[in-house]
KETITI-616736 format. One record per residue (C-alpha): x, y, z; residue in three letters. Coordinates in steps of 0.25 Angstrom, whole numbers, padded with zeros to 4 digits, always signed. Layout:
<pts>
XYZALA
...
</pts>
This chain:
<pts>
-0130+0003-0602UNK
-0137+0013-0594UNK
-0129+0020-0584UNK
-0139+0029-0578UNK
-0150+0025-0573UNK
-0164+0031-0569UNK
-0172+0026-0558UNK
-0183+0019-0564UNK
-0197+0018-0558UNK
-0203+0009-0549UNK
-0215+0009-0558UNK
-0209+0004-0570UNK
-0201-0007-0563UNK
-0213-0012-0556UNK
-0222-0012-0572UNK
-0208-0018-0579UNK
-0207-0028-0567UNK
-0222-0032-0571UNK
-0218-0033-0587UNK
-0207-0042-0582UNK
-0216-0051-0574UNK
-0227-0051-0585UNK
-0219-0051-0597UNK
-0208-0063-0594UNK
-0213-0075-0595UNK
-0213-0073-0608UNK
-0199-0071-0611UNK
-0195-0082-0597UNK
-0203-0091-0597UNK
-0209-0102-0609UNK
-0218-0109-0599UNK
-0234-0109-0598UNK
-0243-0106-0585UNK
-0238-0104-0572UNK
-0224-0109-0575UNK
-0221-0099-0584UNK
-0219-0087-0574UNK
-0212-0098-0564UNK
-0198-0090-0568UNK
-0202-0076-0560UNK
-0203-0084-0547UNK
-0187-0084-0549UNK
-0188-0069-0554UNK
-0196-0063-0545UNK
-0186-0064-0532UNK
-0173-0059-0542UNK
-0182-0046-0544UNK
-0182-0043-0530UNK
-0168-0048-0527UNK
-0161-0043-0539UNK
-0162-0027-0544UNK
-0153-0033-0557UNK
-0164-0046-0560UNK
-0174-0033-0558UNK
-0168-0025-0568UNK
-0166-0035-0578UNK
-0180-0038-0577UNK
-0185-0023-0580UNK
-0175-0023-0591UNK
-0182-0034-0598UNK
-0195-0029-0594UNK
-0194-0015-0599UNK
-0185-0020-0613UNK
-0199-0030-0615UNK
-0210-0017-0610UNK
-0202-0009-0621UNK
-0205-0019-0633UNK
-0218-0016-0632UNK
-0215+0000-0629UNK
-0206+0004-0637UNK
-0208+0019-0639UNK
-0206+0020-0624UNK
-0194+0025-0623UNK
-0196+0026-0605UNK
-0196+0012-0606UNK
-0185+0010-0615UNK
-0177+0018-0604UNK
-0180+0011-0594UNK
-0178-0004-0600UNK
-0164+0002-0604UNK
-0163+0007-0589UNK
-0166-0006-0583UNK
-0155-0014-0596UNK
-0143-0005-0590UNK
-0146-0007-0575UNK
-0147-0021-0576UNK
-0136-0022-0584UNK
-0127-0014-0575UNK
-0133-0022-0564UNK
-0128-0035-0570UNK
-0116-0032-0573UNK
-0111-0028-0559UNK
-0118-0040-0555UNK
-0111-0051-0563UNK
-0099-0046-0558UNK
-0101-0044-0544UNK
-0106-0060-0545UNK
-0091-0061-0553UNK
-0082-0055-0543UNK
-0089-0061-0531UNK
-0084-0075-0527UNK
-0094-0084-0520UNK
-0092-0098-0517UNK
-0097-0111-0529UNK
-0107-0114-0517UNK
-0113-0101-0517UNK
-0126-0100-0522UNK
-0129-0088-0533UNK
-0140-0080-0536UNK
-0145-0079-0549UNK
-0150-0065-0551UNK
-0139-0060-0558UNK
-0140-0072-0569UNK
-0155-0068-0569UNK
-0152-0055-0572UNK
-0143-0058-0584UNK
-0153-0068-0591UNK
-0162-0058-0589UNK
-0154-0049-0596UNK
-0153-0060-0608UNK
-0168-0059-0608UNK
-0170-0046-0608UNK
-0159-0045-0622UNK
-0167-0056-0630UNK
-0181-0052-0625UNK
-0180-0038-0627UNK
-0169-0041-0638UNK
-0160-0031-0642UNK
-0146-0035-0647UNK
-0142-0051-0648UNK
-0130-0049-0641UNK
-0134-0043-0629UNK
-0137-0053-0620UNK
-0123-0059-0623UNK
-0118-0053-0610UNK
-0129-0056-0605UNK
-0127-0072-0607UNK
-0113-0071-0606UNK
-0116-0067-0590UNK
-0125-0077-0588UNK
-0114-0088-0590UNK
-0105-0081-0580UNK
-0116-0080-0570UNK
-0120-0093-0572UNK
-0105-0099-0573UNK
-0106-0093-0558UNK
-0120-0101-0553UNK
-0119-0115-0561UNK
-0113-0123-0550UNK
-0119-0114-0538UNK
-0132-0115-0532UNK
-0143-0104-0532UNK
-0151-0096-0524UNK
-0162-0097-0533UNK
-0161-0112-0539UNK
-0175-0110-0549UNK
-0169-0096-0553UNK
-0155-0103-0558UNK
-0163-0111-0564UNK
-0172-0101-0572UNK
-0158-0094-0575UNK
-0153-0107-0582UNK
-0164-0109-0591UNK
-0163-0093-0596UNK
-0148-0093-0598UNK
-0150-0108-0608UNK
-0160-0101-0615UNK
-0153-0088-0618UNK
-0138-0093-0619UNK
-0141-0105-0628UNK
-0148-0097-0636UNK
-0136-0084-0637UNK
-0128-0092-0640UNK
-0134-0099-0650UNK
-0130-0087-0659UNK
-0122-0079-0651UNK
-0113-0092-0645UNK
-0100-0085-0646UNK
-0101-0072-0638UNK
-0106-0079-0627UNK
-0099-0088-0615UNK
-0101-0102-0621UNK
-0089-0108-0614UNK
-0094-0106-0601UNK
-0111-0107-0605UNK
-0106-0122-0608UNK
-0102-0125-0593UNK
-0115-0119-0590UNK
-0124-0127-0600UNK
-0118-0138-0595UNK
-0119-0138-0580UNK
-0129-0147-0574UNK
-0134-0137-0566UNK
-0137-0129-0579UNK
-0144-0140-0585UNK
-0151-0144-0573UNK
-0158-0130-0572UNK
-0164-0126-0587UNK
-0173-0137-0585UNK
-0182-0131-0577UNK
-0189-0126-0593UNK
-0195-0111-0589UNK
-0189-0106-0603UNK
-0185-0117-0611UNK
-0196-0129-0607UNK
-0190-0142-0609UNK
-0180-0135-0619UNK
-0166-0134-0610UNK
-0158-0144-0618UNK
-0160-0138-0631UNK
-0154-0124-0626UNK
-0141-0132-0623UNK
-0142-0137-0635UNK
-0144-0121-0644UNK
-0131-0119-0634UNK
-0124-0128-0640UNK
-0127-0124-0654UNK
-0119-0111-0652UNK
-0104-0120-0650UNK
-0109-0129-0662UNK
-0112-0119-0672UNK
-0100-0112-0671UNK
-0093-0126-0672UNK
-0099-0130-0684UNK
-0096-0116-0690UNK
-0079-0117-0684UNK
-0068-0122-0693UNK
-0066-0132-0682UNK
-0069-0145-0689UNK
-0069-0155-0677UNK
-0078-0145-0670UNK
-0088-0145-0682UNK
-0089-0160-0683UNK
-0090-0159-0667UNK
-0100-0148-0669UNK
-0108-0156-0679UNK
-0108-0169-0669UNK
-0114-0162-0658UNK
-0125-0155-0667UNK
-0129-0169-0671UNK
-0130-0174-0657UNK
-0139-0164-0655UNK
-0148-0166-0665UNK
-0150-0181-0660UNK
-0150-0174-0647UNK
-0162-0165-0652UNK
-0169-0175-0657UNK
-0168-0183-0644UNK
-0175-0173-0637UNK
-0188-0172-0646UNK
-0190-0187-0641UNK
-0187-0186-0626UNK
-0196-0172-0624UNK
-0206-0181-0631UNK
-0202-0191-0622UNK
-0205-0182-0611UNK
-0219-0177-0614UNK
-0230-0185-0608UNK
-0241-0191-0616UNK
-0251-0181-0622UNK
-0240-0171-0619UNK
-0244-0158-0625UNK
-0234-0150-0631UNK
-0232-0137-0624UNK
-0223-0123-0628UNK
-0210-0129-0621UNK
-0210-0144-0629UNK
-0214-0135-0642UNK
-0204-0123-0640UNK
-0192-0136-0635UNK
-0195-0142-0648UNK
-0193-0130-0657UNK
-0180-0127-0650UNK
-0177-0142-0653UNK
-0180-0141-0668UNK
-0173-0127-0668UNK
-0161-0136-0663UNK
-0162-0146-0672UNK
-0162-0137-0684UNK
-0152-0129-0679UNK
-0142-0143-0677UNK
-0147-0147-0694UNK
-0144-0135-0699UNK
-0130-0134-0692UNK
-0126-0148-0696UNK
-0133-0146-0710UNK
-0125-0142-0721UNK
-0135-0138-0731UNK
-0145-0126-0727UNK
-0157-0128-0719UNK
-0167-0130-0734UNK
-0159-0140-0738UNK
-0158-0149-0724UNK
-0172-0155-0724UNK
-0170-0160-0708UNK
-0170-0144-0704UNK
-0183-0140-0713UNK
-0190-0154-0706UNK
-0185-0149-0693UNK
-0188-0133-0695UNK
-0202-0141-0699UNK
-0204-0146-0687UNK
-0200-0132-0679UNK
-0211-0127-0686UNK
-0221-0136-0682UNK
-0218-0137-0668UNK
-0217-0121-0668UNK
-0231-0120-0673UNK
-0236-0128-0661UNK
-0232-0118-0651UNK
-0245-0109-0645UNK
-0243-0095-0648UNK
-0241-0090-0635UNK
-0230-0101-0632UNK
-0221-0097-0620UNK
-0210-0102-0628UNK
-0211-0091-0639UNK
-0198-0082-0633UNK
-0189-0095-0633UNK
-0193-0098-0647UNK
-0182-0088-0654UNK
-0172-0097-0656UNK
-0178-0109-0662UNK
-0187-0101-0672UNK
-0176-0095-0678UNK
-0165-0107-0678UNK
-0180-0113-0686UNK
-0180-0102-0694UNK
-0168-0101-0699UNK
-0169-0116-0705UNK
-0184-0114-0709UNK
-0184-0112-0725UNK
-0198-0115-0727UNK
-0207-0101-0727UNK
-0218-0108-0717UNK
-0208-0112-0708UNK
-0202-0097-0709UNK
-0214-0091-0707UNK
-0219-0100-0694UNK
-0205-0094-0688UNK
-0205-0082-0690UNK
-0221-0081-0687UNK
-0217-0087-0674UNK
-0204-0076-0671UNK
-0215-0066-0675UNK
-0226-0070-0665UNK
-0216-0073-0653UNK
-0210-0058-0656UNK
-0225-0052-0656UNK
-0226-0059-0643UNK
-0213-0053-0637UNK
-0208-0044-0643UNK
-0195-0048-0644UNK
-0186-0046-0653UNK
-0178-0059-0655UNK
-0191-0064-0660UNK
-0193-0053-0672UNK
-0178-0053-0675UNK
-0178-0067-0676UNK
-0189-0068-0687UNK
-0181-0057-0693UNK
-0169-0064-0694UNK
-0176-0076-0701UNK
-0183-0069-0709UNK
-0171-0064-0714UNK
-0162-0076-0717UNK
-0176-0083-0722UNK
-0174-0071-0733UNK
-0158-0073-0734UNK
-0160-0088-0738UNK
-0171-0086-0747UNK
-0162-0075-0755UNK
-0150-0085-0754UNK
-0158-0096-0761UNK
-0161-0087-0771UNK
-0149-0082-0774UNK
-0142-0095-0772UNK
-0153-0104-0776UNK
-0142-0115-0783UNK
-0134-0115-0769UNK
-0140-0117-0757UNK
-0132-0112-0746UNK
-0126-0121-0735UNK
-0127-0120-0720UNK
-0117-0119-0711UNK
-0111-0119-0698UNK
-0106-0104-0699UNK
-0120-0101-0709UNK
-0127-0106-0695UNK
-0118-0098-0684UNK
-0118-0086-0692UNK
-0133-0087-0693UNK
-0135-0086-0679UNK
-0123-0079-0675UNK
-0131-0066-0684UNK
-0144-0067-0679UNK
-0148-0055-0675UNK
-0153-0061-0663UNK
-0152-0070-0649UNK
-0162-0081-0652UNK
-0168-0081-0637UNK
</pts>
């Protein structure tokens, strides 16, 4: 935290403010043409209205602007200047929101949940640590606790907020499921209201369902792994109801698609997400190792296929973490590997981002690890299992968002 802080010039706000509004859509946005800067019409007015949504902003601006300056060290100052004011900020406004009681029928405004989700953004694009936007998520539930049976003063901005909370708490807690709020995210995922507003696709297309169901892979998995028989074989129940569940969806968004229906980045980028799935359920409910289960290779197979599809300047690339590496970890044949990590590689190149390179890393890495298992251990192939699985994601070295 930064205590003291310097006044910063107008001059440099205005140049991070014009990062910000040239740079984002990128990392908020998976739409093409005019629809994929819709989200600043909801961001614009907090700007103004809110000095802490301003803050926020300049920290992610100014984190991003130094990726690509590293050496400046004014710069760094500044983007650490801007991380402890908002910060600070938030902090007192949370519990201001806490302490004052205001009736159900009450509408809310939503700056400070955009302020902490900006904050997730700002961790996983200009990553750091994997565990720092823990509080951050943590914060959003309490906010959003407060606003999911109130109305709104901005309706398309709750909306928005929905859809960004999904994507980065279903992912967190893919890995990182038991330091967060799950208990109280469940009455959230569930409310209608919720479900009614991550549809609106500005980050996850036609996706939404699939990130409830990564949600629920983060209570399943640690199931599987408990001592607790009758909540394994309930575990294992409700993993193969979703399979049947994901393989009902490939049929109605084809269902969905008129005829001559060209497939665009968002049907490309839900179907990785939905093969990702798939694997991950095989692998879980499998236990041999992914070599030896012929269904996972057929489906890592079709991953790679459908990833080769997508354009190179796809949108989608900055949601793609998570699917090519749940892929990658199943993929034992080198083409397969090397389409991966080719892929990590070029979205990294793209952004800059961390997540990305670390990603590759850590495949390359347990690629390397298998291979020097089976050589050693050639005779006895080792089996997969529940804990093998939690543990693998419980160590990765990073948030898969």
């Amino acid at each position: 935290m930064v205590s003291v802080f310097s006044v910063l010039t107008p001059d440099i706000t205005s140049r991070l403010l014009g990062h910000f509004m040239d740079e984002s859509p990128r990392w908020m946005s998976t739409r093409r043409g005019p629809k994929r800067t819709e989200y600043l019409k909801y961001i614009h007015p907090a700007i103004s209205a809110s000095p802490l949504v301003l803050n926020c902003i300049l920290t992610i601006a100014s984190a991003d602007l130094l990726k690509y300056r590293r050496g400046d060290s004014e710069l760094r100052h500044v983007a650490l200047e801007y991380y402890g004011k908002a910060i600070s900020s938030l902090r007192n406004e949370i519990t201001n929101e806490m302490n004052v009681a205001s009736s159900i029928d009450t509408p809310l405004t939503d700056y400070n949940l955009l302020a902490v989700l900006l904050l997730c953004l700002h961790e996983t694009q200009n990553f750091t640590e994997s565990e720092r936007i823990l509080p951050h998520l943590n914060a959003a539930v309490l906010l959003l606790q407060n606003r999911i049976c109130r109305g709104s003063l901005h309706l398309d901005l709750r909306g928005y907020l929905y859809e960004i909370f999904c994507y980065f708490f279903s992912l967190t807690a893919f890995s990182l499921g038991h330091k967060l709020s799950l208990i109280r995210a469940y009455a959230i995922f569930d409310s209608p209201s919720f479900i009614g507003n991550i549809r609106h696709g500005h980050i996850m297309g036609p996706s939404q369902r699939l990130f409830t169901t990564i949600f629920r892979f983060s209570t399943l998995t640690q199931a599987l792994a408990s001592d607790n028989l009758q909540a394994q074989s309930a575990a294992r129940f409700e993993l193969l109801q979703m399979d049947e569940e994901l393989q009902t969806c490939q049929v109605e968004l084809a269902a969905e698609q008129a005829p001559g229906f060209e497939h665009d980045d968002s049907t490309i980028t839900y179907e990785l997400y939905r093969l990702a799935c798939r694997i991950h359920v095989k692998v879980l409910l499998s236990s041999g190792t992914p070599n030896q289960d012929g269904a996972v290779q057929s489906l890592v197979e079709a991953f790679v296929a459908h990833l080769q599809t997508l354009p190179p300047n796809s949108p989608s690339h900055s949601i793609l973490s998570w699917p090519l590496v749940i892929a990658g970890v199943s993929a034992t044949e080198s083409r397969h590997q090397r389409a991966i990590v080719n892929k990590l590689a070029h979205i990294y190149e793209d952004l800059q981002a961390e997540i990305f390179s670390k990603s590759a890393a850590f495949l390359r890495a347990k690629w390397k690890k298998d291979r020097d298992s089976k050589l050693v251990h050639s005779d006895i192939p080792p089996q997969c299992s529940a804990e093998s699985v939690w543990r693998t994601w419980h160590n990765c070295p990073v948030i898969l968002a």
